[in-house]
Backbone as CSV, one residue per row, in Angstrom:
resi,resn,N_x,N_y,N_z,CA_x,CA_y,CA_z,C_x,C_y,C_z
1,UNK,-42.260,-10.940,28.517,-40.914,-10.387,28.594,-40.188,-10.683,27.292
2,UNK,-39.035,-9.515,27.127,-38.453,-9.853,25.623,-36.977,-9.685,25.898
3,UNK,-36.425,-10.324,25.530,-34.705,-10.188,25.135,-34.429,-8.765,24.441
4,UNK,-33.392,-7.983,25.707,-33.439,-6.824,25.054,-31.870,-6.662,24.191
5,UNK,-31.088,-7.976,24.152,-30.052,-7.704,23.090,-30.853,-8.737,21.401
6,UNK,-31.938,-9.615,21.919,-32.246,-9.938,20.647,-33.573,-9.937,20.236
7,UNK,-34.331,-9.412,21.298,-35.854,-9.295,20.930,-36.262,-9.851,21.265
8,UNK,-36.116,-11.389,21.130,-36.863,-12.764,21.747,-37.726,-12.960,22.580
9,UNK,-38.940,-13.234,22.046,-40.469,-13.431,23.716,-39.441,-14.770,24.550
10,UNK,-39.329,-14.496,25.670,-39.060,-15.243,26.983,-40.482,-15.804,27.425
11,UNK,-40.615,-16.700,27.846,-41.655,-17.586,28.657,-40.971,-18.262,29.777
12,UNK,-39.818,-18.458,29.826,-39.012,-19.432,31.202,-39.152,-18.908,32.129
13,UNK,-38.527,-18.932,33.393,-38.500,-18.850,34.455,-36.957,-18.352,34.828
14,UNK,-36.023,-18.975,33.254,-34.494,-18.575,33.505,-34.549,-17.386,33.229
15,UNK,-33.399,-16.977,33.800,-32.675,-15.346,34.227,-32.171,-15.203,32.245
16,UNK,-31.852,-16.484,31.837,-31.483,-16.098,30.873,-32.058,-16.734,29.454
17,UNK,-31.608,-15.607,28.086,-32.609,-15.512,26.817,-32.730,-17.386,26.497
18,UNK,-33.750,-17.744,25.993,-33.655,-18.772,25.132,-33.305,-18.743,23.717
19,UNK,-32.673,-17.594,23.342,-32.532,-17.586,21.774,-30.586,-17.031,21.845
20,UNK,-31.024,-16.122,22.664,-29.264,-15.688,22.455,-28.255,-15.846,23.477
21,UNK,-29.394,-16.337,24.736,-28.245,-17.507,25.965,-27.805,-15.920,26.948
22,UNK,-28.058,-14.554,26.358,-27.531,-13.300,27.568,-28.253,-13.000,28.630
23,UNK,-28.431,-12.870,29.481,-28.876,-12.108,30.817,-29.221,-11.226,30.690
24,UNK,-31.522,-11.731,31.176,-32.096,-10.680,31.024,-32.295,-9.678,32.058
25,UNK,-32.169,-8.494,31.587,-32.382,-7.787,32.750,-33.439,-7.071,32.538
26,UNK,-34.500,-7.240,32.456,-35.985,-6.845,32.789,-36.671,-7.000,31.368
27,UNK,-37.603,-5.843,31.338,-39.363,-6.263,31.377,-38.627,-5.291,29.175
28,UNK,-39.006,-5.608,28.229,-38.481,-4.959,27.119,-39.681,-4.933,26.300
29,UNK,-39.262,-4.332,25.345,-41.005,-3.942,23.797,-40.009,-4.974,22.821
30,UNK,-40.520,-5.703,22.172,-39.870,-6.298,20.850,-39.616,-5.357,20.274
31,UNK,-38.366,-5.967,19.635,-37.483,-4.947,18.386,-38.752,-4.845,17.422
32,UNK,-38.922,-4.075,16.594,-40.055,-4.012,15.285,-38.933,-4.631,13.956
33,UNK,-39.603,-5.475,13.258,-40.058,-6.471,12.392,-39.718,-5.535,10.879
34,UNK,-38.858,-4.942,10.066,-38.635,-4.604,9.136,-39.854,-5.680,8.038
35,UNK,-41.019,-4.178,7.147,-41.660,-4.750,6.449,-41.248,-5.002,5.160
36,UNK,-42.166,-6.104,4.160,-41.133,-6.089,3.156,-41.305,-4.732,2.493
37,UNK,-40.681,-4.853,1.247,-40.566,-3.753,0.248,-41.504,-3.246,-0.306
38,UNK,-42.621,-2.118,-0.266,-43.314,-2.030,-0.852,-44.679,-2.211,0.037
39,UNK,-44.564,-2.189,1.445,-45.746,-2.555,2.276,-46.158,-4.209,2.217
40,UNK,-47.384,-4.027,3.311,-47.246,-5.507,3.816,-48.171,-6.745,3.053
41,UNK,-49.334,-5.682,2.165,-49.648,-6.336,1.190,-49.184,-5.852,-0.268
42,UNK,-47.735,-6.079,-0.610,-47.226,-5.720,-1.543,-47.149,-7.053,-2.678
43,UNK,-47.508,-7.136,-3.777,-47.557,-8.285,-4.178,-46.120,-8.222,-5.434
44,UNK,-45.502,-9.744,-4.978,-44.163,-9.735,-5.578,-44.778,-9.485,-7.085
45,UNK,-45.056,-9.716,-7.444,-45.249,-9.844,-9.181,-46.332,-8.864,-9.680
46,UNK,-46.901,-7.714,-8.929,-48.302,-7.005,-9.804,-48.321,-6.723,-11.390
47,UNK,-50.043,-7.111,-11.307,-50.385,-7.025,-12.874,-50.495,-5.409,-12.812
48,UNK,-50.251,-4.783,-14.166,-50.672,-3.407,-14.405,-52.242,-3.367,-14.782
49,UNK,-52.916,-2.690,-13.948,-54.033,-2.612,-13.934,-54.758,-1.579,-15.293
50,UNK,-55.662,-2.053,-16.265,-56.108,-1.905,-17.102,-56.208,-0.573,-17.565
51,UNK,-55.672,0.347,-18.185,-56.017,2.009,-18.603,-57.135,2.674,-18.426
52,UNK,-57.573,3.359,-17.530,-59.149,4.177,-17.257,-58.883,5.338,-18.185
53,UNK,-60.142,5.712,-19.147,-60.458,6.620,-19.503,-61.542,7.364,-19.037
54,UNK,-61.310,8.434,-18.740,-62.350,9.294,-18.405,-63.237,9.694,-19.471
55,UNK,-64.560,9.483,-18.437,-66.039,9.553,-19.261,-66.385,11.165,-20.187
56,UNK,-67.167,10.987,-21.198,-67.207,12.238,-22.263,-67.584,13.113,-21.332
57,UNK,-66.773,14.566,-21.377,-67.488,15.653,-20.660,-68.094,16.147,-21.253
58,UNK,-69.005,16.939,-21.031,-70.378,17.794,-21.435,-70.054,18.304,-22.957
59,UNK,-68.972,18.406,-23.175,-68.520,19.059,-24.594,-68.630,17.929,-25.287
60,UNK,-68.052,16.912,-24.934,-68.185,15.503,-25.935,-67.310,15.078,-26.109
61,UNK,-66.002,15.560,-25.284,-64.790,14.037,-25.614,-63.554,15.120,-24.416
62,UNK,-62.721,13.661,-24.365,-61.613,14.044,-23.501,-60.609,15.440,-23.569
63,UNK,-60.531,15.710,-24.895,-58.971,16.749,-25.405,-59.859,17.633,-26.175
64,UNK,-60.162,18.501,-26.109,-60.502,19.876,-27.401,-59.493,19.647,-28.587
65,UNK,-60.346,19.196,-29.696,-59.329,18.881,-30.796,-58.612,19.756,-31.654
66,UNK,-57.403,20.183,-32.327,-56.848,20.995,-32.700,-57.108,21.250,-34.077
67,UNK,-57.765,22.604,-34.100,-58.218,23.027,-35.703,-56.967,23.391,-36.445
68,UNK,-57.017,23.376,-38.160,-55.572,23.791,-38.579,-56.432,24.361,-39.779
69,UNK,-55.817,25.551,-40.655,-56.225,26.008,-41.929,-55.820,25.291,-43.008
70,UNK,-56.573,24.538,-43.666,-56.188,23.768,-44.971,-56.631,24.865,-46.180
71,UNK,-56.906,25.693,-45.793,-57.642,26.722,-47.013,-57.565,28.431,-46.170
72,UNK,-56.584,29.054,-46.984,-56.813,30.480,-46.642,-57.015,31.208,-48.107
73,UNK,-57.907,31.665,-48.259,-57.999,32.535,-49.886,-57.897,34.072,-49.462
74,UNK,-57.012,34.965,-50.091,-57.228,36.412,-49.552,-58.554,37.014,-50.385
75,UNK,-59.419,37.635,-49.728,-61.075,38.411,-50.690,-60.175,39.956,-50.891
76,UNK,-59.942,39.812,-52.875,-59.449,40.978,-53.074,-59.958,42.111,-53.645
77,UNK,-60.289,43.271,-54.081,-61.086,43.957,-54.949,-59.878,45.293,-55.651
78,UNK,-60.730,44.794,-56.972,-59.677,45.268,-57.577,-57.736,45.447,-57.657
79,UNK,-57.360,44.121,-57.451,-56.361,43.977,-56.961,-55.802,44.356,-55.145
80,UNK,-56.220,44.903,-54.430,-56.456,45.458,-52.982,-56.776,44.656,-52.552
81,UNK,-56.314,44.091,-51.112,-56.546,43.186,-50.156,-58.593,44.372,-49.708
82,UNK,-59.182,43.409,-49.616,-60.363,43.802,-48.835,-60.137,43.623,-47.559
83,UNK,-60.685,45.072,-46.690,-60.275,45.249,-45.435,-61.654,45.064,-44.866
84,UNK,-61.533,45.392,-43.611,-62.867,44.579,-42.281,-63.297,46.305,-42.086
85,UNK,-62.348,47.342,-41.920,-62.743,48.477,-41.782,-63.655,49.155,-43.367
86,UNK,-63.233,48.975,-44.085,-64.047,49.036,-45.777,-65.234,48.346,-45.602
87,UNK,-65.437,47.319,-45.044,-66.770,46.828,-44.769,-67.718,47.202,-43.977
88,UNK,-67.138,48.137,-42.598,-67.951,48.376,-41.894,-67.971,49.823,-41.792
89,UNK,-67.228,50.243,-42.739,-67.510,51.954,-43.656,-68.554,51.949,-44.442
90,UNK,-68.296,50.922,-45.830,-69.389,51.055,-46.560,-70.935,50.455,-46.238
91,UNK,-70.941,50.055,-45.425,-71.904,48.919,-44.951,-72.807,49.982,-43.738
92,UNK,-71.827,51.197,-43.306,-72.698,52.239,-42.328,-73.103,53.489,-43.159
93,UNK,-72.391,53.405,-44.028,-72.638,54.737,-45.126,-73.855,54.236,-45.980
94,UNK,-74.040,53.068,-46.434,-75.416,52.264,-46.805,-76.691,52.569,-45.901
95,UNK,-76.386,52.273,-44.939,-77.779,52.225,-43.547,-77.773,53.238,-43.721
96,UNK,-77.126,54.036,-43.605,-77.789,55.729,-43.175,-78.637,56.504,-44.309
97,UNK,-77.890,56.114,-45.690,-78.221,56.367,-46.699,-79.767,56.127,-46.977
98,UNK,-80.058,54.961,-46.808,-81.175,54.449,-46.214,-82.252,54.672,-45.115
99,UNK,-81.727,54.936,-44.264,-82.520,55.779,-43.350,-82.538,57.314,-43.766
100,UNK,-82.037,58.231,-44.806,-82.245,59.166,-45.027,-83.254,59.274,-45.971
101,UNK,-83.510,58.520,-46.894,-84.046,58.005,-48.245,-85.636,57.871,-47.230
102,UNK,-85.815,56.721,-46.332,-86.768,56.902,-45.633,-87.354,58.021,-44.608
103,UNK,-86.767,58.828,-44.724,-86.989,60.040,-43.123,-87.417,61.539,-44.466
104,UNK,-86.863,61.410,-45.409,-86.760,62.497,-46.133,-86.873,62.174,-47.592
105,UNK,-87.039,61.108,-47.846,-87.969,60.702,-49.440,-86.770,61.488,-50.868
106,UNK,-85.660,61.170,-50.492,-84.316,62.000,-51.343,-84.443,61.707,-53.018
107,UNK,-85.582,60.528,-52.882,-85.554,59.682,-54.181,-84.858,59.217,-54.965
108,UNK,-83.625,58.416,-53.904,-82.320,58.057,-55.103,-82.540,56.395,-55.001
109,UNK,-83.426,55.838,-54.452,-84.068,54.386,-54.053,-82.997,53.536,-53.249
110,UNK,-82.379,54.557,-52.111,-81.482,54.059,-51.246,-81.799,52.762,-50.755
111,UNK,-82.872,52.367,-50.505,-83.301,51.342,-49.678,-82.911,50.124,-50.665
112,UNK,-82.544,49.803,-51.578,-82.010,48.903,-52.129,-80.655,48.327,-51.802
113,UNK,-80.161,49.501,-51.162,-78.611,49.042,-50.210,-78.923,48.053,-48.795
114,UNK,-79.906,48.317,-48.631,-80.260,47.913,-47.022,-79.493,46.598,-46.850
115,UNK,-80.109,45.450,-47.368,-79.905,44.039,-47.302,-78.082,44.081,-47.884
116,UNK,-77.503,44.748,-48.932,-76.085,44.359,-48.697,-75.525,45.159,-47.631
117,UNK,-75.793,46.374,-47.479,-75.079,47.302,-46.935,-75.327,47.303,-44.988
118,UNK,-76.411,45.904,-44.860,-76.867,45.829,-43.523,-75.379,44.514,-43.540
119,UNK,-75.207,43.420,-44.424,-74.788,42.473,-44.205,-73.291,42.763,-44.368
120,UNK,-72.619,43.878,-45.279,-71.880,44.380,-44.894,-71.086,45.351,-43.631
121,UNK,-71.821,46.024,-43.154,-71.547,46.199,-41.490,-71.474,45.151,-40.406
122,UNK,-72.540,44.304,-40.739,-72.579,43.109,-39.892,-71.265,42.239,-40.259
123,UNK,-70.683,41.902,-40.951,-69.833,41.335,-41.337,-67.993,42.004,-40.953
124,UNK,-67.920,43.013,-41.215,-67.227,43.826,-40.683,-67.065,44.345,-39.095
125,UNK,-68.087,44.632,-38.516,-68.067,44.922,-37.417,-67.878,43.537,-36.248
126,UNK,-68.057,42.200,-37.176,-67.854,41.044,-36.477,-66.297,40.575,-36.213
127,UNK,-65.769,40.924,-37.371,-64.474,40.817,-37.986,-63.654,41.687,-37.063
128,UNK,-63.991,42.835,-36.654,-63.361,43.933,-35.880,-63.489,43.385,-34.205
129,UNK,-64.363,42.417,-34.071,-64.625,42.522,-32.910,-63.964,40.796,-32.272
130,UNK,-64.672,40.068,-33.424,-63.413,38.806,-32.835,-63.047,38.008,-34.301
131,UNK,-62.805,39.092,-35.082,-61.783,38.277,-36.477,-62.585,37.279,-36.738
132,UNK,-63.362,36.879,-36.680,-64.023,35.550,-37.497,-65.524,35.465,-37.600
133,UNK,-66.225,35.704,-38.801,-67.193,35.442,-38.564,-68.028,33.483,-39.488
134,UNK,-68.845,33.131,-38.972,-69.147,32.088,-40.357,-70.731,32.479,-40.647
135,UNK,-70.554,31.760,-41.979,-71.858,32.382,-42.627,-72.613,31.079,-43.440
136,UNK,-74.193,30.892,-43.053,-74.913,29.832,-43.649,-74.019,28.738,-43.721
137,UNK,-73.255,28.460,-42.601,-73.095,26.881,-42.058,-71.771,26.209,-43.100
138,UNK,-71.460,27.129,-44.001,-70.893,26.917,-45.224,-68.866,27.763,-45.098
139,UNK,-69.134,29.093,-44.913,-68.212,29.722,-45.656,-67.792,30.291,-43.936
140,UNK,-65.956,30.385,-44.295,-65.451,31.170,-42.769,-64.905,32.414,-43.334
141,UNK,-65.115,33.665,-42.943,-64.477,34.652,-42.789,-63.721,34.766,-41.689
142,UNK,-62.630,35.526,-42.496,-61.832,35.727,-41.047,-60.572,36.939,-41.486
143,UNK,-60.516,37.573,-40.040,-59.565,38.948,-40.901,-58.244,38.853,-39.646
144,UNK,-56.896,38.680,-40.682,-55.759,38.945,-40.074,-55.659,40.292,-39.240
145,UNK,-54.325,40.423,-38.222,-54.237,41.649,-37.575,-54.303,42.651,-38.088
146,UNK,-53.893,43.002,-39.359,-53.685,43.981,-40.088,-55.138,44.843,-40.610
147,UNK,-56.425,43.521,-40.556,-57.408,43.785,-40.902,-57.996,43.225,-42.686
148,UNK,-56.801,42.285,-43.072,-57.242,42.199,-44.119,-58.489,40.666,-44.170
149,UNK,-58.791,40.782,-44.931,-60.249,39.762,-45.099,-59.688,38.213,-45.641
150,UNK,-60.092,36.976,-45.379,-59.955,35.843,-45.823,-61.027,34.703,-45.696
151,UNK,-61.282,33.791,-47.164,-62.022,32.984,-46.644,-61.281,31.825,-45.893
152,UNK,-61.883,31.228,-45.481,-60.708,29.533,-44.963,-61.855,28.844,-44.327
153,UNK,-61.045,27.424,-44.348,-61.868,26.304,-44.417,-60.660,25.829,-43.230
154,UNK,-61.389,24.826,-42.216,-60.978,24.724,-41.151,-61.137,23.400,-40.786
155,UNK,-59.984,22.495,-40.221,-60.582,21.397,-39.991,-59.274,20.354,-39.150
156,UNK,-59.474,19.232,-38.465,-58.714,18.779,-37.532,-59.223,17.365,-37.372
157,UNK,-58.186,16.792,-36.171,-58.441,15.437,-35.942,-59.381,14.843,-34.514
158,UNK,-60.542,14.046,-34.753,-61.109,14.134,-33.485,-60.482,13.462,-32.294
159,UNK,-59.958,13.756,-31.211,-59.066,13.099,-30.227,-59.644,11.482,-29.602
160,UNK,-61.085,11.246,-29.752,-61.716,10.361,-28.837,-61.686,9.154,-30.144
161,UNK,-62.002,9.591,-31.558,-62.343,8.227,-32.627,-61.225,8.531,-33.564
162,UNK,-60.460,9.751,-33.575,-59.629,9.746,-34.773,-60.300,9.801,-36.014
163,UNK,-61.490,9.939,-35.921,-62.164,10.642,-37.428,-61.901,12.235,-37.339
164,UNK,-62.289,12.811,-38.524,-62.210,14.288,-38.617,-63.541,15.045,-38.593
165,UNK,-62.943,16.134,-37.862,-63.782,17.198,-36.901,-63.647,18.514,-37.936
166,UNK,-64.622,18.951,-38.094,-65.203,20.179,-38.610,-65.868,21.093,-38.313
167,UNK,-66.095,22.382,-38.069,-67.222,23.363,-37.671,-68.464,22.890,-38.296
168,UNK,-69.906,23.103,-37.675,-70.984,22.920,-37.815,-71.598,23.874,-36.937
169,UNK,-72.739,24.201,-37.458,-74.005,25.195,-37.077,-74.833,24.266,-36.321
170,UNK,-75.446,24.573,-35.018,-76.522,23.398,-34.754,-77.297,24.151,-33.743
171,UNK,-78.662,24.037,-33.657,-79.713,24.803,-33.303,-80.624,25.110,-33.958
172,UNK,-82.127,25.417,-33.571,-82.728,26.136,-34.489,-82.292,27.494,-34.805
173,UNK,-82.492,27.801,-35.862,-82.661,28.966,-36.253,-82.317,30.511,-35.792
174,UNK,-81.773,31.443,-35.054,-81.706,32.531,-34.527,-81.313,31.994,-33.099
175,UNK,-81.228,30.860,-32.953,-80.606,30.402,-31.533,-79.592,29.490,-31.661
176,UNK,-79.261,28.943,-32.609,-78.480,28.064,-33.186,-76.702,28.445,-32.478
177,UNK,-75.676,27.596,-32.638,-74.506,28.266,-31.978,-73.272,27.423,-32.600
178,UNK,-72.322,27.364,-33.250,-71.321,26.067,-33.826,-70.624,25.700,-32.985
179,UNK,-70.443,24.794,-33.506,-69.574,24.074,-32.672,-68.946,22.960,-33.843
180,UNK,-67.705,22.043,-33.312,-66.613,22.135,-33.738,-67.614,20.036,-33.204
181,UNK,-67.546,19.552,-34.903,-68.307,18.104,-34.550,-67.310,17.189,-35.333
182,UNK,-66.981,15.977,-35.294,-66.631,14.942,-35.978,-67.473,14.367,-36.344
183,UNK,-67.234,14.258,-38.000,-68.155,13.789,-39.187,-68.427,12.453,-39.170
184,UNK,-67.556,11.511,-37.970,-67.828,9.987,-37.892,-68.751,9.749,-36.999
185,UNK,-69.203,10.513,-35.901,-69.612,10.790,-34.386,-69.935,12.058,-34.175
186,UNK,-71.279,12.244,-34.332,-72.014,13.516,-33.735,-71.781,13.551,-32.407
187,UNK,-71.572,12.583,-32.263,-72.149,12.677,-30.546,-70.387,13.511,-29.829
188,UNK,-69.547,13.128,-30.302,-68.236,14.230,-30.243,-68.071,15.105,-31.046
189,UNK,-68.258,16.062,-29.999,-68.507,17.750,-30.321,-68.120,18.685,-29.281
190,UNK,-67.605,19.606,-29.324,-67.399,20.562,-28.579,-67.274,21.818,-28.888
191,UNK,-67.305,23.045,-27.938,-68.007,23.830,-27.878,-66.747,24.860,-29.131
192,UNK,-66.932,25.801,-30.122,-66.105,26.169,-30.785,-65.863,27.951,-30.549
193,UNK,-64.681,28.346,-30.057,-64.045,30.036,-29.249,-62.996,30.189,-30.433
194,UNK,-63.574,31.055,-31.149,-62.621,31.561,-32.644,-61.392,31.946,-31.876
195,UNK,-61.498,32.463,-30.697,-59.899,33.316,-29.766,-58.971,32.365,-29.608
196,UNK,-59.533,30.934,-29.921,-58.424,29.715,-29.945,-57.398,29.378,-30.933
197,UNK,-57.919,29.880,-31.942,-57.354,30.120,-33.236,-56.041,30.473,-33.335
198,UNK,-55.461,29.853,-33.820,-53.641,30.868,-34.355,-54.151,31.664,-34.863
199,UNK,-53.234,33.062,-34.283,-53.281,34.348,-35.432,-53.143,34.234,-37.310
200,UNK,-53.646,34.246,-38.094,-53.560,34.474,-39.424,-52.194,35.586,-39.505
């Protein structure tokens, strides 16, 4: 039995509370017990528990690191911005030229265009399709909205060591794919989408 003006467990036999001396009148639930602050294993003083970093994901580090242009050169000819459409004009007017030279023997020794005039379409038609191409692990092309042509050199801070991150080629050969590595730590790398790029 409980004291229903003070809560109190009763054990006597008297009619009345042993804690607050009133007259019980029957059978009661204890008042509930206000917990402390913060739950019941709340500890007055907690330590801040140590910073978790999450483990390298498949790309190779926590944050995709932010590329910036330290180098934009405009590719000009003859004073004229060089365009991505000029490249993949002259570069189809080459091939064909070439395939005519071969189909019909015209004898103007077209086939000497092949190798620029193949790498010129290819180059152009890359440019048209996602503005950036890179070439032998070395050099970035890349063509503003307008279509005009630029080289640039590209480069950022790695988020996981704070060394600096650069594009790199890696794969064999014809399967190969870049990706975006820090020069302190191969092992942070991730995967590199030219569409990430600020517009030029």
């Amino acid at each position: 039995m409980h004291c229903q003006t003070c809560g109190a467990a009763h054990r006597g036999r008297s009619r009345l509370c042993d804690e607050c001396q009133r007259t019980l009148s029957g059978l009661s639930t204890p008042k509930p017990v206000p917990a402390p602050a913060g739950g019941l294993n709340a500890d007055p003083d907690p330590v801040a528990a140590p910073g978790y970093q999450q483990p390298l994901t498949d790309e190779g580090g926590w944050n995709r690191p932010v590329l910036v242009r330290t180098d934009v050169i405009p590719i000009a000819l003859g004073g004229r911005s060089l365009q991505r459409g000029w490249l993949t004009a002259v570069g189809a007017v080459g091939l064909l030229a070439t395939i005519g030279e071969m189909a019909f023997k015209w004898g103007f020794w077209w086939f000497w265009l092949v190798i620029p005039s193949g790498f010129a379409f290819f180059i152009g038609y890359r440019l048209i399709r996602k503005g950036f191409v890179r070439f032998a692990d070395l050099i970035n092309i890349e063509a503003d909205q307008s279509g005009r042509v630029y080289l640039t050199t590209l480069r950022g801070d790695c988020p996981v060591c704070n060394g600096e991150v650069k594009l790199k080629d890696v794969g064999p050969k014809g399967y190969g794919k870049t990706v975006i590595q820090c020069t302190a730590d191969s092992a942070h790398q991730w995967e590199f989408d030219p569409t990430r790029l600020d517009k030029l």
